[in-house]
C-alpha positions in Angstrom: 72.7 -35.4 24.5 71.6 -31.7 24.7 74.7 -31.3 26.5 77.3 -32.9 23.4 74.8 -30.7 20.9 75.8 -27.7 22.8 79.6 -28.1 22.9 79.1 -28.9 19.2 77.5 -25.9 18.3 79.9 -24.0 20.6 83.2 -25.5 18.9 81.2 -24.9 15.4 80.5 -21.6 16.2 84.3 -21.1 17.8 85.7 -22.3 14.3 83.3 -20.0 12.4 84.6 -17.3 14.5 88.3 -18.0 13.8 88.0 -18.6 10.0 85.9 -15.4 10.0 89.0 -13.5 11.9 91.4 -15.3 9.6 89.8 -14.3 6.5 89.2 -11.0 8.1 92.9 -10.5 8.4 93.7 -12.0 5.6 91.3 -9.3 3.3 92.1 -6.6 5.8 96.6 -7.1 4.4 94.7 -6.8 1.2 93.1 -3.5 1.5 96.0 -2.3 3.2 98.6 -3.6 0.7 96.1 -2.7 -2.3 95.5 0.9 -0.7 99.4 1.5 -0.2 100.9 1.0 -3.4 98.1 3.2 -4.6 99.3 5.9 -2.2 102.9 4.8 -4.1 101.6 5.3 -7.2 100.1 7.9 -6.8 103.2 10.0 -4.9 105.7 8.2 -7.7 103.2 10.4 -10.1 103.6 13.3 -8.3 106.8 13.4 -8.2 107.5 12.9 -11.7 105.5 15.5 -12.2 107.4 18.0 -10.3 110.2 17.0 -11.3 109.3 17.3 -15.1 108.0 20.9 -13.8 111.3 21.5 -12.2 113.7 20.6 -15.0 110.9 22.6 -17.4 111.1 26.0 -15.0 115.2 25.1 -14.8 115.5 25.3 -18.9 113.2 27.9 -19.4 115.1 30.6 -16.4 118.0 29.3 -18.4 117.2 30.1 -22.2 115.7 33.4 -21.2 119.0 34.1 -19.4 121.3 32.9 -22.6 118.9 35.1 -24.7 119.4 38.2 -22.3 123.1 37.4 -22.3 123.2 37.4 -26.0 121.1 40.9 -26.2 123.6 42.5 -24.2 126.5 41.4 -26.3 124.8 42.6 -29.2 124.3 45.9 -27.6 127.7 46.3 -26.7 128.6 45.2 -30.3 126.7 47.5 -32.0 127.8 50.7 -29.4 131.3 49.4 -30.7 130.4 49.8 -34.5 128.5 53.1 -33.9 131.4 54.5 -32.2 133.4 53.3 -35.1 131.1 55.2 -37.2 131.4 58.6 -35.1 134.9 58.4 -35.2 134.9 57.8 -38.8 133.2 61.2 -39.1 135.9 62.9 -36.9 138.6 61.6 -39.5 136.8 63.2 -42.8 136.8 66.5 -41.2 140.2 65.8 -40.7 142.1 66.2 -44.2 145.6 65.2 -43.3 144.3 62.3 -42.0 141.5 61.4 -44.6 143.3 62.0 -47.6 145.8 59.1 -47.5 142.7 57.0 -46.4 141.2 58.5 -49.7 144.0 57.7 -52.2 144.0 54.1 -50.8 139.9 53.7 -51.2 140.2 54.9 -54.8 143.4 52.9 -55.3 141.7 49.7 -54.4 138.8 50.6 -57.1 141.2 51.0 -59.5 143.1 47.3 -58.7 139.8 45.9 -59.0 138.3 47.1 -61.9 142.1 47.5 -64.3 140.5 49.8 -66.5 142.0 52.5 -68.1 139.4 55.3 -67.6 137.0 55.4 -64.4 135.1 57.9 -62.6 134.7 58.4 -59.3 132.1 59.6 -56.8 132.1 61.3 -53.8 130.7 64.1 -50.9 130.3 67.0 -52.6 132.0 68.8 -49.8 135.4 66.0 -50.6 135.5 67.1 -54.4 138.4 69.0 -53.8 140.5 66.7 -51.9 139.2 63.7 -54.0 140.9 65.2 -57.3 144.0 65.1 -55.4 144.0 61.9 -53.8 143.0 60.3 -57.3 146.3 61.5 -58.5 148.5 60.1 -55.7 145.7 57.4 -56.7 146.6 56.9 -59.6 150.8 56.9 -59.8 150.0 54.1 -57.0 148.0 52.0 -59.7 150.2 52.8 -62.2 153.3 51.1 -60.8 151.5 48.3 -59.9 149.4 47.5 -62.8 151.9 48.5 -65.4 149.8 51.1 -67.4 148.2 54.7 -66.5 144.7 55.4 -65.2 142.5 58.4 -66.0 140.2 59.2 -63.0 137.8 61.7 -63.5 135.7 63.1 -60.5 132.3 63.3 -60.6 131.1 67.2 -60.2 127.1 66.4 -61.3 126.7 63.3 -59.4 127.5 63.4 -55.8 127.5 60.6 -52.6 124.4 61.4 -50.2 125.1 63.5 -47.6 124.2 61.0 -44.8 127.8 59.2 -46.1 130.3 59.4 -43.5 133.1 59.5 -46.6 135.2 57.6 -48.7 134.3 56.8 -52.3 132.4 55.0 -55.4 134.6 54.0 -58.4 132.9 53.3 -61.8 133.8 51.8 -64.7 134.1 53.6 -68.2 130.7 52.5 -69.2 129.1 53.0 -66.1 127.8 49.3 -65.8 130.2 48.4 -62.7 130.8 50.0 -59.7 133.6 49.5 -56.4 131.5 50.6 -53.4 134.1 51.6 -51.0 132.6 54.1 -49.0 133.9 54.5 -45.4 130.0 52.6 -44.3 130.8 50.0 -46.8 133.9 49.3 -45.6 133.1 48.8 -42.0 129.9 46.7 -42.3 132.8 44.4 -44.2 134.5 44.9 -41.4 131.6 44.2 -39.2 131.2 41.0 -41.1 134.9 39.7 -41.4 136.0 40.9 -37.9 132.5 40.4 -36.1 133.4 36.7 -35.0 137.0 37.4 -33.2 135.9 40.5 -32.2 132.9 38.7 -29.7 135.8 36.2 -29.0 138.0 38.6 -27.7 135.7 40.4 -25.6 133.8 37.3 -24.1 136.1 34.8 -24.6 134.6 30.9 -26.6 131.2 30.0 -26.3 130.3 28.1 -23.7 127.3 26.4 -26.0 129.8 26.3 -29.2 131.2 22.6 -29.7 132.7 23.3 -33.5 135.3 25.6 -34.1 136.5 26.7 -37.9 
């Protein structure tokens, strides 16, 4: 009897010790599983934070370099205009050269005011040669428009100094005015030509998707 007690107990305590394996086991795959898709999770994170970190870096290196690209452009823009403005300084001090450019600035006052008496302004050092580019001025006007001009030049009143050249034409009452002084005329210039002049140099924008 003590003998069947004791192989009981032995098989009883062999099963104990093989469900106690088993469920061993079985929680030990559950740690492991559990522990490794945190590990997963946690690397996944990771490495959607450095990418996000990467493509952040990636468009920030390349805004700062569109924005350097763009202040160079603009440099070399604006040496083009001041050049412009130099030589435009060279071409007053120049009289065979900057009185036909004279007689059409006053000409194109006169076209768009059509009045019959006007008065213009200009350097006091151009007086001279403005009296007689208003009356090359003026025949020009006259064939076109059909009736005579009187253009009287302006001997009180004179353009500042700082002007490169070129000339204000005034209405008779004094209430309008034709700005076409040679600065005037090339910031137009700057304006109008400013958009096929960056084409030209640097060719279509690689960010541009509409065209005029």
């Amino acid at each position: 009897m003590q003998a069947f007690i004791q192989k009981e107990a032995q098989e009883k305590a062999k099963e104990i010790r093989l469900k106690a394996d088993e469920e061993y086991e079985i929680e030990k795959a559950s740690i492991v599983r559990s522990e490794t898709a945190a590990i997963d999770a946690a690397y996944e994170q990771k490495l959607k934070k450095a990418s996000l970190a990467q493509q952040i870096t990636k468009s920030t290196i390349g805004n700062k370099t569109r924005l350097r690209i763009l202040a160079t452009k603009e440099e070399v823009l604006e040496e083009i205009f001041e050049e412009a403005k130099k030589e435009l300084k060279k071409l007053t001090s120049n009289k065979g050269k900057y009185k036909p450019v004279l007689v059409g600035l006053i000409e194109e006052g006169l076209l768009a005011l059509l009045e019959k008496e006007v008065t213009i302004k200009v350097r006091e050092a151009d007086v001279a040669l403005a009296k007689e580019a208003a009356e090359d001025a003026a025949k020009a006007f006259e064939e076109k428009s059909k009736f005579a001009v009187s253009i009287t030049v302006n001997e009180d009143d004179f353009l500042s100094k700082d002007v490169s050249g070129g000339v204000v034409v005034v209405n008779g009452t004094g209430k309008i005015e034709v700005n076409n002084t040679l600065e005037e005329r090339l910031n137009i210039l700057n304006q109008v030509a400013l958009p096929g002049l960056r084409l030209e140099l640097f060719g279509p924008s690689a960010t541009r998707k509409f065209f005029d």
